[in-house]
Residue frames as a rotation matrix with the C-alpha (Angstrom) as fourth column:
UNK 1
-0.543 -0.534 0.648 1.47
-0.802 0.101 -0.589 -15.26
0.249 -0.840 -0.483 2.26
UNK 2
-0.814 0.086 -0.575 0.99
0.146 0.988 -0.058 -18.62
0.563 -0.131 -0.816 3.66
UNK 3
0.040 0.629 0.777 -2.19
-0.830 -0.412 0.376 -18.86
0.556 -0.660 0.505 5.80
UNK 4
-0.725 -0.061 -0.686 -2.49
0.416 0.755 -0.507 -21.68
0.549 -0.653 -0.522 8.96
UNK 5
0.062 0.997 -0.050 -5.23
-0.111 0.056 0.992 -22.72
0.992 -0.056 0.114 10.99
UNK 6
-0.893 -0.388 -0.227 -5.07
0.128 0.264 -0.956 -23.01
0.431 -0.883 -0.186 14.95
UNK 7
0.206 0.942 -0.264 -8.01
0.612 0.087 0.786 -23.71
0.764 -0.323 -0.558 16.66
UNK 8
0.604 -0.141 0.785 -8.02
-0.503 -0.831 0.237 -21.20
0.619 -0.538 -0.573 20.33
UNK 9
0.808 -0.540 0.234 -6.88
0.091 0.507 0.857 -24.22
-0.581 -0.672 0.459 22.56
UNK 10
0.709 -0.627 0.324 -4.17
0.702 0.668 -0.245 -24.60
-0.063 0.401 0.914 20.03
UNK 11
0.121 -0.762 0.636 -2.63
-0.155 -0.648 -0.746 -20.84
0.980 -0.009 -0.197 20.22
UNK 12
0.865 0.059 0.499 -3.48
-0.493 -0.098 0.865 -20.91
0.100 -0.993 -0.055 24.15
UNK 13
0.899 -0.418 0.127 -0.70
0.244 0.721 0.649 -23.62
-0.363 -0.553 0.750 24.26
UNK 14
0.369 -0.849 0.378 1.49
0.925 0.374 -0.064 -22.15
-0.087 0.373 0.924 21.88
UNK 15
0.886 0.447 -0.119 1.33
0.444 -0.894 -0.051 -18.86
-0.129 -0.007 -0.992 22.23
UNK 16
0.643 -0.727 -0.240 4.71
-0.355 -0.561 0.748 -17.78
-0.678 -0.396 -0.619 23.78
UNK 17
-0.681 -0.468 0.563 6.44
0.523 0.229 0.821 -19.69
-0.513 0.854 0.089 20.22
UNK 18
0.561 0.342 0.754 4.08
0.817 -0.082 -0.570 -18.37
-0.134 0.936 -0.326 17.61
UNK 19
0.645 -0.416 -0.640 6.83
-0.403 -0.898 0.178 -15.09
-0.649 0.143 -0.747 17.10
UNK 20
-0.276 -0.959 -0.058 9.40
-0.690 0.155 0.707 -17.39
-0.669 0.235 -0.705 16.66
UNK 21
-0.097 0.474 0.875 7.20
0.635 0.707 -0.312 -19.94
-0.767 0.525 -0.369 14.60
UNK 22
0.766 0.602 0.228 6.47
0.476 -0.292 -0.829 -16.63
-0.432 0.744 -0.510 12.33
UNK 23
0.076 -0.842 -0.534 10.03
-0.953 -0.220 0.211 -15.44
-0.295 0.493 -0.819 11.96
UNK 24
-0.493 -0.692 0.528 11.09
-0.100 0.647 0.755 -18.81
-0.864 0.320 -0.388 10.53
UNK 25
-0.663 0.397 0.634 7.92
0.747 0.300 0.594 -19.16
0.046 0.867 -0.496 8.24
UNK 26
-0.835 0.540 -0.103 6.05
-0.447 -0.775 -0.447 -16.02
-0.321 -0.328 0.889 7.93
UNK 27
-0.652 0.757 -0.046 2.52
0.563 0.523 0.640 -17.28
0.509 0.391 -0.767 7.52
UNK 28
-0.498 0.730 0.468 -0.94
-0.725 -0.646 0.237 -15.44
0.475 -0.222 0.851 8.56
UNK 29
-0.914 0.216 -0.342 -2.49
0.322 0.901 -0.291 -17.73
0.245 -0.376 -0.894 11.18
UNK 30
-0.220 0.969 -0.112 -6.55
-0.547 -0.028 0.837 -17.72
0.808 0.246 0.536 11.23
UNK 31
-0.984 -0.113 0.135 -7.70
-0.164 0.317 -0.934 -18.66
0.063 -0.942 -0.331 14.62
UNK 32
-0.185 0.921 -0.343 -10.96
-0.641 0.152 0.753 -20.45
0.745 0.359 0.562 15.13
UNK 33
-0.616 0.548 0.566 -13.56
-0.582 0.168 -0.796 -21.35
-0.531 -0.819 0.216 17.60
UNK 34
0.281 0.538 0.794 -16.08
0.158 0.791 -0.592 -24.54
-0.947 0.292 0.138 16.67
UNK 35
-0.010 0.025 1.000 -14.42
0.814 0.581 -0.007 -24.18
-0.581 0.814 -0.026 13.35
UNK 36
0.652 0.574 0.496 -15.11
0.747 -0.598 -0.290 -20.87
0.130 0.560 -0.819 12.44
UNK 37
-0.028 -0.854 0.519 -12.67
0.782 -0.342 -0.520 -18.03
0.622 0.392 0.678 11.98
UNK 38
0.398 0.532 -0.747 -12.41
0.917 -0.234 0.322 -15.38
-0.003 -0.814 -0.581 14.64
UNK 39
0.734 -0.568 -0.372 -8.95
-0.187 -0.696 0.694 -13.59
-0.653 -0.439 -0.617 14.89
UNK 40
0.750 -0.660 -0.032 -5.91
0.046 0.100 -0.994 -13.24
0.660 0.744 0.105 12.56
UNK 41
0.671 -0.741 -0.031 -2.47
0.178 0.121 0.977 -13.39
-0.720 -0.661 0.213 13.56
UNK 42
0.840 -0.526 0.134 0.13
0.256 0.165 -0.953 -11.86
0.479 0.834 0.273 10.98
UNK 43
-0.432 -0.901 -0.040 3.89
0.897 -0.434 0.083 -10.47
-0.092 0.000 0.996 10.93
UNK 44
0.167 0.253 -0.953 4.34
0.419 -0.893 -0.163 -7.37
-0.892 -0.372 -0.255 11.90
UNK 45
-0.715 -0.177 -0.676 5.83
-0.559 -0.437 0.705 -6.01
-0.420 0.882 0.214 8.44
UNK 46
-0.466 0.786 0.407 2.67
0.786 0.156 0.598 -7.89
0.407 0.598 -0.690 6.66
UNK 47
0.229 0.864 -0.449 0.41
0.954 -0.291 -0.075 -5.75
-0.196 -0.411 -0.890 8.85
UNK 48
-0.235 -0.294 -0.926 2.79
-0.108 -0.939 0.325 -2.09
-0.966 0.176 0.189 8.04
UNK 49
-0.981 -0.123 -0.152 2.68
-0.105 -0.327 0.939 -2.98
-0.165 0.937 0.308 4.15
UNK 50
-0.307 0.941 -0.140 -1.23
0.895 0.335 0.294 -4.09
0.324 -0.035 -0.945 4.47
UNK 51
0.387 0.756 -0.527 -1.64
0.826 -0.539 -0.166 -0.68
-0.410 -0.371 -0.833 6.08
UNK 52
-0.684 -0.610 -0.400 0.41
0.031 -0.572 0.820 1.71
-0.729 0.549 0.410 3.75
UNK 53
-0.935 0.265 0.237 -1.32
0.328 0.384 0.863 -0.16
0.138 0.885 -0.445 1.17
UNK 54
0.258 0.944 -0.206 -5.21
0.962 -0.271 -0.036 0.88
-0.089 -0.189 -0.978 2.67
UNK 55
0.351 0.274 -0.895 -3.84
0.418 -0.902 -0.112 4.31
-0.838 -0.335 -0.431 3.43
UNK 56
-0.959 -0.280 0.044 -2.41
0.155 -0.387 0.909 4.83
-0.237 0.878 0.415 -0.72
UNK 57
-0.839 0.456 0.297 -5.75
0.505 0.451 0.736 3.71
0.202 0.767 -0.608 -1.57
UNK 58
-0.025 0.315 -0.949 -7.41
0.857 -0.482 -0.182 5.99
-0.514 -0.818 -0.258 0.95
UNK 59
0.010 -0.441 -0.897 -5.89
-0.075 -0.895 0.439 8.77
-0.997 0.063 -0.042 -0.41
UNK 60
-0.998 -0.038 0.040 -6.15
0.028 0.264 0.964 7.80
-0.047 0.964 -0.262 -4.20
UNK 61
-0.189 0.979 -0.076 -9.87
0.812 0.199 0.549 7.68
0.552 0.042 -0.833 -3.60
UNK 62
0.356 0.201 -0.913 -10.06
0.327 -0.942 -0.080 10.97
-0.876 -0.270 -0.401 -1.93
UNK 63
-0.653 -0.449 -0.609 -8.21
-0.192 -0.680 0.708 12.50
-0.732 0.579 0.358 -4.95
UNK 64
-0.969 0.054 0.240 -10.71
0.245 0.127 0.961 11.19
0.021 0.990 -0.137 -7.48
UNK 65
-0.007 0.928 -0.372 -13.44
0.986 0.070 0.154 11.78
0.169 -0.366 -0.915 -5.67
UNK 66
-0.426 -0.650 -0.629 -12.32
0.554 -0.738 0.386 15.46
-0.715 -0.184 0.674 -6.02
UNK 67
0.763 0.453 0.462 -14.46
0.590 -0.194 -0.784 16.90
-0.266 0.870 -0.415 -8.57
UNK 68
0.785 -0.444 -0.432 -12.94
-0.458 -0.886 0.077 20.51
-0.417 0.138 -0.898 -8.69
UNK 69
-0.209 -0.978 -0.017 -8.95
-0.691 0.136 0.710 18.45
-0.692 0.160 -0.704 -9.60
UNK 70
-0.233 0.380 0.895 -10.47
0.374 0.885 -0.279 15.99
-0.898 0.270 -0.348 -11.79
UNK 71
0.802 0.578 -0.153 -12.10
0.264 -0.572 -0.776 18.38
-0.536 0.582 -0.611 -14.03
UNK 72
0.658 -0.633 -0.408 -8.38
-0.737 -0.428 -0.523 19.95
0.156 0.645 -0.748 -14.56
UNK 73
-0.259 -0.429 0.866 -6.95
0.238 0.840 0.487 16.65
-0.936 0.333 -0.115 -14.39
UNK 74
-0.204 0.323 0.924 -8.89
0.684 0.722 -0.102 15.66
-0.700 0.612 -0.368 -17.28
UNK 75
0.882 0.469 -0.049 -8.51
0.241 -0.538 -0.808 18.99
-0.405 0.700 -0.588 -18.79
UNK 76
0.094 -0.994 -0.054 -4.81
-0.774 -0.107 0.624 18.88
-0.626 -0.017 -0.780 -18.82
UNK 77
-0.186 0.133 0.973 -4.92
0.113 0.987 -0.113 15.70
-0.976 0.089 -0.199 -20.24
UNK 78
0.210 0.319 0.924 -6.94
0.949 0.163 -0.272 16.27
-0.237 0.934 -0.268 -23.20
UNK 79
0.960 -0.196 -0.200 -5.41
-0.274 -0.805 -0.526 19.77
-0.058 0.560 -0.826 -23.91
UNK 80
0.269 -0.938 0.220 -1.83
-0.137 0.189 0.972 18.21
-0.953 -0.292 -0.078 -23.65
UNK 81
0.962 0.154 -0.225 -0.01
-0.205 -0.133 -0.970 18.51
-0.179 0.979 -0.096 -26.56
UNK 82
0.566 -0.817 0.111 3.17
0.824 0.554 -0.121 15.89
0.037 0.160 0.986 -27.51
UNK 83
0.406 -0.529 0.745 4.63
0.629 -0.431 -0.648 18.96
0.663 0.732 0.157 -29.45
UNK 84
0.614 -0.185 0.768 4.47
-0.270 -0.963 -0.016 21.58
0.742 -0.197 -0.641 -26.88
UNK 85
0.922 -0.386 0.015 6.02
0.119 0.322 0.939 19.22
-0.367 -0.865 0.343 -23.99
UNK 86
0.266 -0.953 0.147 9.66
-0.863 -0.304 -0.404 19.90
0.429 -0.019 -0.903 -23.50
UNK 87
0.407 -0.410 -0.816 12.33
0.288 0.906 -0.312 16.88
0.867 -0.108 0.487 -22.88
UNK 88
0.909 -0.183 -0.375 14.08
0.379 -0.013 0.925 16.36
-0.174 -0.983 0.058 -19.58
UNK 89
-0.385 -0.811 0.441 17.49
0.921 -0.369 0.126 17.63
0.061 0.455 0.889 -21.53
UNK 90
-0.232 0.368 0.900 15.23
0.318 -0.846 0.427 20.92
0.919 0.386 0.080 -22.16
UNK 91
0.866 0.491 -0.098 14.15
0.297 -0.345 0.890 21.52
0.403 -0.800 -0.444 -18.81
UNK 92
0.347 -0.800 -0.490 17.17
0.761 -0.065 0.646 20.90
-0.548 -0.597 0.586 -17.42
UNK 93
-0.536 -0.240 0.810 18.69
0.493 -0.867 0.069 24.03
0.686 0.436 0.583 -20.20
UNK 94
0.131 0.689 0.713 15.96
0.194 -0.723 0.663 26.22
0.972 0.051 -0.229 -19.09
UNK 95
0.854 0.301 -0.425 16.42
0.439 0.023 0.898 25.37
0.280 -0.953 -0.112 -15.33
UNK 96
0.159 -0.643 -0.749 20.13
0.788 -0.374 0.489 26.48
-0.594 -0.668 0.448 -15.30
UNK 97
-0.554 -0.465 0.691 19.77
0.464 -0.861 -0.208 29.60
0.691 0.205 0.693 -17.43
UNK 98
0.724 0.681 0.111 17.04
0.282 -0.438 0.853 30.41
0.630 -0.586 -0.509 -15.29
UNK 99
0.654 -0.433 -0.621 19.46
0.737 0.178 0.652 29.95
-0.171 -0.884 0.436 -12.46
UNK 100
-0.676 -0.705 0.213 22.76
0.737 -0.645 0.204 32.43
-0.007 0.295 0.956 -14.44
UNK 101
-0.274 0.252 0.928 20.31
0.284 -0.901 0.328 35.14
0.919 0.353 0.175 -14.44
């Protein structure tokens, strides 16, 4: 995503347009005092997928950080065995005789 600079005087004046300035060009806008960066400004839908995205990784890092599931992660894994896995054709057999009985 695009980024743009706006000093503070420069949102102060635009303020009540910068929605409609980011629906036409979506762009992250980096606000800055003597030069220096202070405050973002994004689109809402950047900011939902930007937080989805923290809260997979959240959760993806709690799971590995799991010892106890890891362990039989990584024993599943290395006891897996090509031969013994069953195709999706095979399940699906197995799932509706399961079902006729």
């Amino acid at each position: 995503m695009v980024e743009r600079q706006l000093t503070l005087a420069e949102v102060h004046q635009q303020f009540l347009h910068l929605h409609e300035q980011l629906a036409q060009e979506p762009a992250i806008i980096i606000i800055t005092q003597q030069e220096s960066p202070m405050l973002a400004i994004l689109p809402f839908d950047a900011y939902k997928k930007m937080q989805e995205t923290l809260e997979a990784q959240a959760k993806t890092l709690e799971i590995l950080q799991d010892e106890k599931f890891m362990a039989a992660f990584r024993q599943i894994v290395q006891g897996s065995n090509t031969e013994a896995m069953l195709s999706l054709e095979e399940i699906k057999s197995q799932l509706e005789q399961d079902e006729d009985t």
